[in-house]
CHARMM internal coordinates of N, CA and C (Angstrom, degrees):
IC EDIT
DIST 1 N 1 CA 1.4551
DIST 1 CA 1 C 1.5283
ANGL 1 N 1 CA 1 C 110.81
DIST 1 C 2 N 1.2417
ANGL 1 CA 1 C 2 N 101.36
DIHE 1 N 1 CA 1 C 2 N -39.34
DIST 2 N 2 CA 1.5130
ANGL 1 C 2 N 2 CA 105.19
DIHE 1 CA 1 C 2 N 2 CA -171.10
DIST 2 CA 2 C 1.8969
ANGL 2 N 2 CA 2 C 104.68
DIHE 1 C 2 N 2 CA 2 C -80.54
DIST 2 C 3 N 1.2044
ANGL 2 CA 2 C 3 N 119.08
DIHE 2 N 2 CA 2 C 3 N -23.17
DIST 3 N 3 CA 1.7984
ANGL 2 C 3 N 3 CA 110.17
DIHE 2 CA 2 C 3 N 3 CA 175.56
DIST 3 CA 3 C 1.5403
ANGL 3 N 3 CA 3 C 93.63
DIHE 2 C 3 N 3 CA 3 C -67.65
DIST 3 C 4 N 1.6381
ANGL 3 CA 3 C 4 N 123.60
DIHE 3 N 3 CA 3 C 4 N -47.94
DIST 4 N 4 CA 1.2309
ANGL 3 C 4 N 4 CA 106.15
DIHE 3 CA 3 C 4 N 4 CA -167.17
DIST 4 CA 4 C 1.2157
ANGL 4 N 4 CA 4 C 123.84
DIHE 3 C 4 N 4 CA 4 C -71.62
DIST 4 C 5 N 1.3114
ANGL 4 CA 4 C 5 N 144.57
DIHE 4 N 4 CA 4 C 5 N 9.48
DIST 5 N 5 CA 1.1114
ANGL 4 C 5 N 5 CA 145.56
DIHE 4 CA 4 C 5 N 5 CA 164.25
DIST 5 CA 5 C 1.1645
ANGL 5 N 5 CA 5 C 138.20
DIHE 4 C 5 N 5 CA 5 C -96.31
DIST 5 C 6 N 1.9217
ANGL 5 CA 5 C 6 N 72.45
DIHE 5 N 5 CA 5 C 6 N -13.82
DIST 6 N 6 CA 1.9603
ANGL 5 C 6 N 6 CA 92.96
DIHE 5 CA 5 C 6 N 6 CA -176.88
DIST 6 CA 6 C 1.5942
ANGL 6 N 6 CA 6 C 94.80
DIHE 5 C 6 N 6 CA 6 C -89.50
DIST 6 C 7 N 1.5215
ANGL 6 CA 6 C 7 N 139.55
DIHE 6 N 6 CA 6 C 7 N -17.41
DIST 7 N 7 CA 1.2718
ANGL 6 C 7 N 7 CA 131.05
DIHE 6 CA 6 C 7 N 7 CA 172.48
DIST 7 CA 7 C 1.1170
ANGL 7 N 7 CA 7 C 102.62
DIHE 6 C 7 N 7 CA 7 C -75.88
DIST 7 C 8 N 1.3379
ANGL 7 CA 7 C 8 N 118.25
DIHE 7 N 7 CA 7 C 8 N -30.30
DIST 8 N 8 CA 1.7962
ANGL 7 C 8 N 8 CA 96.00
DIHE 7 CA 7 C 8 N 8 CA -162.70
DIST 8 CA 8 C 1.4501
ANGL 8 N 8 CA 8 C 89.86
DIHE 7 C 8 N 8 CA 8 C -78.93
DIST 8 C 9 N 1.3720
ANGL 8 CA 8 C 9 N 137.72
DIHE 8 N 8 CA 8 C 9 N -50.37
DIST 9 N 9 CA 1.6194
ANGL 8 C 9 N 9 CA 109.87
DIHE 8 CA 8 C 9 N 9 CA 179.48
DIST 9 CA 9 C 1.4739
ANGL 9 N 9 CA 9 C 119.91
DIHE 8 C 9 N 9 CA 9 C -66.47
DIST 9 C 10 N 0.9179
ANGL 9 CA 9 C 10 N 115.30
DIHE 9 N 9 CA 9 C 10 N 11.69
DIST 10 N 10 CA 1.9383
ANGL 9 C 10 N 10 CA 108.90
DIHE 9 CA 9 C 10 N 10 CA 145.50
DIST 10 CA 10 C 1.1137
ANGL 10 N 10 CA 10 C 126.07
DIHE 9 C 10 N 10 CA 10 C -87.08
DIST 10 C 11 N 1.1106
ANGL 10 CA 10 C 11 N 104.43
DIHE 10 N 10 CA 10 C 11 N -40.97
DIST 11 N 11 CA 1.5996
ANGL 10 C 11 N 11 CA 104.29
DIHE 10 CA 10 C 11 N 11 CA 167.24
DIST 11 CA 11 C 1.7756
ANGL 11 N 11 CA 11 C 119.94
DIHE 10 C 11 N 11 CA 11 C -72.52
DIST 11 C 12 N 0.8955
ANGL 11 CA 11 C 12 N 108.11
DIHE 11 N 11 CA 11 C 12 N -30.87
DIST 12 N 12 CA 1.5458
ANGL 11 C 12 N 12 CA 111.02
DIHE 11 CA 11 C 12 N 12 CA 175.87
DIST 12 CA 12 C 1.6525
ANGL 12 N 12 CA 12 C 98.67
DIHE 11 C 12 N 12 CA 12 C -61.35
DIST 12 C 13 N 1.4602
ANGL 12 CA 12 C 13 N 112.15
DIHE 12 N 12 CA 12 C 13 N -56.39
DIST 13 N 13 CA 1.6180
ANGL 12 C 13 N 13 CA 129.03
DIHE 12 CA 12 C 13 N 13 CA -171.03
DIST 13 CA 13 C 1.5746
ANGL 13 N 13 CA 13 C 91.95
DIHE 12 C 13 N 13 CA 13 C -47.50
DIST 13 C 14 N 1.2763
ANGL 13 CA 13 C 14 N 112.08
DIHE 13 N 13 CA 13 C 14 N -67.03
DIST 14 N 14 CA 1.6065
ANGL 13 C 14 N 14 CA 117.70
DIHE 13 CA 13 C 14 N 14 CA -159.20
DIST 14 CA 14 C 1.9494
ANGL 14 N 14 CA 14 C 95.56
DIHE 13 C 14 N 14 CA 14 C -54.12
DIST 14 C 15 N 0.8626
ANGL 14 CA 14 C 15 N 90.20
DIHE 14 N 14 CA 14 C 15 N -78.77
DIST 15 N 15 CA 1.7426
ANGL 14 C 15 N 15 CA 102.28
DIHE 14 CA 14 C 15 N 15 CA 175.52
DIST 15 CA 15 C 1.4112
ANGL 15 N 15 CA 15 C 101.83
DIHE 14 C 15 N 15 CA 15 C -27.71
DIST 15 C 16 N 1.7018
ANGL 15 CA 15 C 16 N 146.18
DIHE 15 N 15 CA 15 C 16 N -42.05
DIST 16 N 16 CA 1.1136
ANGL 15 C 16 N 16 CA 124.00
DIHE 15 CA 15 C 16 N 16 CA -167.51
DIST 16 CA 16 C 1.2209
ANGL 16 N 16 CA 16 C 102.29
DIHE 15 C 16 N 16 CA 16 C -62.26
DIST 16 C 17 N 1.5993
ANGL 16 CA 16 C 17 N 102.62
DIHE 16 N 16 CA 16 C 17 N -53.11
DIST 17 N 17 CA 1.6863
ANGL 16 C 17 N 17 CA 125.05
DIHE 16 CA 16 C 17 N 17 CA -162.14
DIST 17 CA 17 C 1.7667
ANGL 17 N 17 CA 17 C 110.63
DIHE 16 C 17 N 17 CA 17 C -36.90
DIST 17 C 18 N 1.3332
ANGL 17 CA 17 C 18 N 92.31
DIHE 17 N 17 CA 17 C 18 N -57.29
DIST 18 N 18 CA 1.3676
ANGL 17 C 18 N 18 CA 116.81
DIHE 17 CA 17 C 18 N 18 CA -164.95
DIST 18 CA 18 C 1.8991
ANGL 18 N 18 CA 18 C 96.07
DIHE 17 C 18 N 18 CA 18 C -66.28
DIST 18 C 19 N 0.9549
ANGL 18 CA 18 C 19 N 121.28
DIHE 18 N 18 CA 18 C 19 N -78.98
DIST 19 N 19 CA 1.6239
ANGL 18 C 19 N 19 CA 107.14
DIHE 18 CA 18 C 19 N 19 CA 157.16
DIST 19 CA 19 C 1.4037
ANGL 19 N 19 CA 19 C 130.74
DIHE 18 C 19 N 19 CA 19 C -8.01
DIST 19 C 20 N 1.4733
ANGL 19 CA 19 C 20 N 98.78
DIHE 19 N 19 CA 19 C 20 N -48.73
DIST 20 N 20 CA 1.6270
ANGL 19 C 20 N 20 CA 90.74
DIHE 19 CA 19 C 20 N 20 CA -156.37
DIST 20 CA 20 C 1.5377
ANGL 20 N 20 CA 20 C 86.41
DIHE 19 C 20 N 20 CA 20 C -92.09
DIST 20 C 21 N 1.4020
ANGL 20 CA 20 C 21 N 133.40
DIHE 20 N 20 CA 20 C 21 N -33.17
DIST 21 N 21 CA 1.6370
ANGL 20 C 21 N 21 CA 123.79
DIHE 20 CA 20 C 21 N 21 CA 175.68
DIST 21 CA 21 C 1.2368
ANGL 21 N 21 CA 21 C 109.94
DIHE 20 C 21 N 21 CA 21 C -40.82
DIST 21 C 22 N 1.6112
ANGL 21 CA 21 C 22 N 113.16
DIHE 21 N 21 CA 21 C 22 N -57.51
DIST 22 N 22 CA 1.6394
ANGL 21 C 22 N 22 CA 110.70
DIHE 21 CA 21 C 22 N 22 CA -170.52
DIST 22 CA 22 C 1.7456
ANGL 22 N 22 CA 22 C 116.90
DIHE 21 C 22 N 22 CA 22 C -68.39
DIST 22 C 23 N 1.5238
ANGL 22 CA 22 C 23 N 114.09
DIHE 22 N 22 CA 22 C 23 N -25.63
DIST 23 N 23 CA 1.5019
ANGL 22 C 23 N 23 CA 120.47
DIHE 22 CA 22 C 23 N 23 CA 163.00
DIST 23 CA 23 C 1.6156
ANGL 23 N 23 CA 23 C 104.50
DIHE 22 C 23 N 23 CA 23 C -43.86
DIST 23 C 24 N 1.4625
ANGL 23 CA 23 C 24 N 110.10
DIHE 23 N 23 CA 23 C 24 N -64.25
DIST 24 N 24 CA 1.2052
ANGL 23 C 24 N 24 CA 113.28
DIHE 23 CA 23 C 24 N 24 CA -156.27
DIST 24 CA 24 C 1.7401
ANGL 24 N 24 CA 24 C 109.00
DIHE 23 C 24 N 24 CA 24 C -73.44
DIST 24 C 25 N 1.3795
ANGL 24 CA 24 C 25 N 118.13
DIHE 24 N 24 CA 24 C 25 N -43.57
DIST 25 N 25 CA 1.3041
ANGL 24 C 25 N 25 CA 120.52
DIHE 24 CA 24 C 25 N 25 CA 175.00
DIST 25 CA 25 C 1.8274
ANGL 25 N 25 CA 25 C 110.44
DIHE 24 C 25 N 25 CA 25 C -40.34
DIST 25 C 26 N 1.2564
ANGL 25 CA 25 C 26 N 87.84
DIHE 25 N 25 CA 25 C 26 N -55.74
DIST 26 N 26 CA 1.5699
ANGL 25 C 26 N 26 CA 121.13
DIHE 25 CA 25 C 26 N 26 CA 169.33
DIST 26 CA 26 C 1.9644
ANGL 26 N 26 CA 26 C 111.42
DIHE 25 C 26 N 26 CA 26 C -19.06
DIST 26 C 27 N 1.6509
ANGL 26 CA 26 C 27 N 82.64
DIHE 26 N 26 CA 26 C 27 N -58.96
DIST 27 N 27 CA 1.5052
ANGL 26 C 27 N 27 CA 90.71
DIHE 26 CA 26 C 27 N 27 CA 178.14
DIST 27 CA 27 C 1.0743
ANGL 27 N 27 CA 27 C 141.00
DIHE 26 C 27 N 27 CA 27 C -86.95
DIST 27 C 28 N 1.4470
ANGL 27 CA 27 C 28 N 107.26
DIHE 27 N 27 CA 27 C 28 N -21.85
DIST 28 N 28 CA 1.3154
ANGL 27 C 28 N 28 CA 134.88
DIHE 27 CA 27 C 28 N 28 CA 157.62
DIST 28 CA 28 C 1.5224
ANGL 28 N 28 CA 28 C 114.91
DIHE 27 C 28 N 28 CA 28 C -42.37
DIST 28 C 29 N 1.5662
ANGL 28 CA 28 C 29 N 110.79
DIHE 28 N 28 CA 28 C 29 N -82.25
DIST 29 N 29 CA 1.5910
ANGL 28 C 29 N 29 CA 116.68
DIHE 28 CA 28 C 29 N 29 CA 160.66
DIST 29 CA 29 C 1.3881
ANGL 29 N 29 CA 29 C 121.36
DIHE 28 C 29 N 29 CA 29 C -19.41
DIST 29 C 30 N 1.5923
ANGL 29 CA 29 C 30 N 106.70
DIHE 29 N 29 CA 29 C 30 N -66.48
DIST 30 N 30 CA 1.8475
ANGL 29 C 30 N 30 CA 92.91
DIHE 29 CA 29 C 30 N 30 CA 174.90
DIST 30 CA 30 C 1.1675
ANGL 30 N 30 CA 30 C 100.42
DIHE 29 C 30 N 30 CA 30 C -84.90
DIST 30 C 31 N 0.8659
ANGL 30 CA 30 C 31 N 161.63
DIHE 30 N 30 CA 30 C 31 N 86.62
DIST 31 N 31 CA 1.7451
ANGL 30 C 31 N 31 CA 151.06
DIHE 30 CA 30 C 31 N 31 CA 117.12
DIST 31 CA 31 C 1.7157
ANGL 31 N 31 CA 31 C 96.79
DIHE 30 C 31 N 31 CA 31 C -108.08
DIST 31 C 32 N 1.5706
ANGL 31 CA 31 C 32 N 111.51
DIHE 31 N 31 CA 31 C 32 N -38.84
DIST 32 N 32 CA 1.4908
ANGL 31 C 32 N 32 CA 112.54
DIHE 31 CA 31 C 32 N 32 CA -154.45
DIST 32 CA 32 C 2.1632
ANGL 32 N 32 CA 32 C 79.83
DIHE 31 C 32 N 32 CA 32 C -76.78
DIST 32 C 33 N 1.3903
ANGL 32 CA 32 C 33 N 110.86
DIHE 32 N 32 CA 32 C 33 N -37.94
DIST 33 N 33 CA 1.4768
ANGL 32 C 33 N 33 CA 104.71
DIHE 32 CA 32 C 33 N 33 CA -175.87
DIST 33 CA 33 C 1.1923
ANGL 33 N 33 CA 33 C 111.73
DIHE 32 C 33 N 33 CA 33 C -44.70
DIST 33 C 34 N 1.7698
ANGL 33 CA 33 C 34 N 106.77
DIHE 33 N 33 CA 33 C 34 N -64.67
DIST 34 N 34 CA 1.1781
ANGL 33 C 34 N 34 CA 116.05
DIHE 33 CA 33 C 34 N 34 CA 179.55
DIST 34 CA 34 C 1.8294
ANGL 34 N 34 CA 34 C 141.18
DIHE 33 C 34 N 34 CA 34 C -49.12
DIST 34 C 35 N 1.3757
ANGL 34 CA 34 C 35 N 89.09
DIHE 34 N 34 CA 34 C 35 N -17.34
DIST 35 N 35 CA 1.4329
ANGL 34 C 35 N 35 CA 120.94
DIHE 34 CA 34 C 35 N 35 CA 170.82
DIST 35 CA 35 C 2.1319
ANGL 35 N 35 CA 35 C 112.34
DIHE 34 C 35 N 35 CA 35 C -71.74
DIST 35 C 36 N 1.2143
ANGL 35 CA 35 C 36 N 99.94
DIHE 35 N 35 CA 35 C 36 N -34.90
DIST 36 N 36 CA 1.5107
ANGL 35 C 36 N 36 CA 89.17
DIHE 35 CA 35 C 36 N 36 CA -151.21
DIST 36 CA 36 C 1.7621
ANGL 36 N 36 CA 36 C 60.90
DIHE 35 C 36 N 36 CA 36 C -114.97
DIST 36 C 37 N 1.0633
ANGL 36 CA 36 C 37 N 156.96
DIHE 36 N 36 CA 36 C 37 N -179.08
DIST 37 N 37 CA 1.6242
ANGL 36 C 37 N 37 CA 147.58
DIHE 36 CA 36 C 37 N 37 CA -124.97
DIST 37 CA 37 C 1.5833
ANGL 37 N 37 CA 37 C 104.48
DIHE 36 C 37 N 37 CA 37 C 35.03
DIST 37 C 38 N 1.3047
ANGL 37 CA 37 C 38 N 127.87
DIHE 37 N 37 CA 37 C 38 N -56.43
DIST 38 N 38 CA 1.3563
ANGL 37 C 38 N 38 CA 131.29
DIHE 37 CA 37 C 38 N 38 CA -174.41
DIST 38 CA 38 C 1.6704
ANGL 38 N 38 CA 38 C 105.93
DIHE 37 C 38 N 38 CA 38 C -58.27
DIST 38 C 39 N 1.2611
ANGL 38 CA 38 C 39 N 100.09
DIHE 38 N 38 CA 38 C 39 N -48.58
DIST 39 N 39 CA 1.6416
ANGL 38 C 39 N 39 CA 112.86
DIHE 38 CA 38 C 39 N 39 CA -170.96
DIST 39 CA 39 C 1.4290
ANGL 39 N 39 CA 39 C 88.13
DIHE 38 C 39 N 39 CA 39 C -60.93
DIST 39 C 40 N 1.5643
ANGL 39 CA 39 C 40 N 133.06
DIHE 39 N 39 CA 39 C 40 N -74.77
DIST 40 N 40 CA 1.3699
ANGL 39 C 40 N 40 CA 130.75
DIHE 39 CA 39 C 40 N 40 CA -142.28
DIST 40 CA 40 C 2.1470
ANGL 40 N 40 CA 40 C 105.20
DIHE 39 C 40 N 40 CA 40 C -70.97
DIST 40 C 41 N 1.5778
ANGL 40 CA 40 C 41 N 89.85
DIHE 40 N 40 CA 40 C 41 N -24.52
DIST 41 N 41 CA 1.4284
ANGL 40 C 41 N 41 CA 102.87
DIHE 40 CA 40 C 41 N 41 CA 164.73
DIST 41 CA 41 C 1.8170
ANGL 41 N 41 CA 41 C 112.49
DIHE 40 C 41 N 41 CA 41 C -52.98
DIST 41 C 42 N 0.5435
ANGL 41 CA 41 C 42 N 123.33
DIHE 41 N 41 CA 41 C 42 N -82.19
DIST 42 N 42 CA 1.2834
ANGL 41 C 42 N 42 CA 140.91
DIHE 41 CA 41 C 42 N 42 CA 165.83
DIST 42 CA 42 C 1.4917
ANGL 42 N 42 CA 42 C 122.03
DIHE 41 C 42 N 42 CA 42 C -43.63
DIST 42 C 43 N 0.9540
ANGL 42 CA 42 C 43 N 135.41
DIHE 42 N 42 CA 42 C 43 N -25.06
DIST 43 N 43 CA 1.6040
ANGL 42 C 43 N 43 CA 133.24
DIHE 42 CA 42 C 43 N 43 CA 123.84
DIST 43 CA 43 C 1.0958
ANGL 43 N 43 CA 43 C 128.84
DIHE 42 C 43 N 43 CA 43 C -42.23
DIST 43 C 44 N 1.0324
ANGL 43 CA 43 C 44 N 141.71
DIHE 43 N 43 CA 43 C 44 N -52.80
DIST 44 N 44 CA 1.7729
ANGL 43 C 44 N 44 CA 163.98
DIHE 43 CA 43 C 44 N 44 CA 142.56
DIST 44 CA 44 C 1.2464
ANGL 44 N 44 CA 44 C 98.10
DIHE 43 C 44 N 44 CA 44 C -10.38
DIST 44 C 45 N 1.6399
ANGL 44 CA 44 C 45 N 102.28
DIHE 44 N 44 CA 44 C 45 N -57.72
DIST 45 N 45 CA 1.5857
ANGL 44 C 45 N 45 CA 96.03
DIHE 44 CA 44 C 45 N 45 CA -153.05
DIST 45 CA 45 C 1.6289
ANGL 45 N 45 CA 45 C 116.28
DIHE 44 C 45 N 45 CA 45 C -94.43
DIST 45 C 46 N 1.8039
ANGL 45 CA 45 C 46 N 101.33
DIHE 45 N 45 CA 45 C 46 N 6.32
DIST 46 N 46 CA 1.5385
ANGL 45 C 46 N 46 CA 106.18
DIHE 45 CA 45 C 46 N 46 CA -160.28
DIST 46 CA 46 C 1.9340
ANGL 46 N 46 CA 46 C 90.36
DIHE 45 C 46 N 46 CA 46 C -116.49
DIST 46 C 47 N 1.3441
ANGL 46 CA 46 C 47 N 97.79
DIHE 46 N 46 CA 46 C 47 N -17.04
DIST 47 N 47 CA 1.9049
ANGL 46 C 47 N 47 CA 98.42
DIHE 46 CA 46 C 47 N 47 CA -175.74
DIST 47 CA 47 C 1.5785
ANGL 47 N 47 CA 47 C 98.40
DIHE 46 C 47 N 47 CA 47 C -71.82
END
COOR INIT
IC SEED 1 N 1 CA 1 C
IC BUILD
């Protein structure tokens, strides 16, 4: 009883991890998107 519970919190553990990397990668990407739109924004508006 007790191994099986101890897998399922590895797998829960692994699964957070793995979640929360792709959240965060996630956010990274659009901010850096949102970043260089801002830049080309702002060129636009200064040419």
């Amino acid at each position: 009883m007790f191994n099986i519970l101890k897998a399922i919190f590895k797998l829960v553990a692994t699964l957070t991890l793995v979640i929360s990397g792709i959240f965060i990668g996630g956010t990274i990407f659009t901010a850096k998107k949102i970043d260089d739109a801002g830049d080309k924004l702002q060129e636009t508006i200064h040419d």
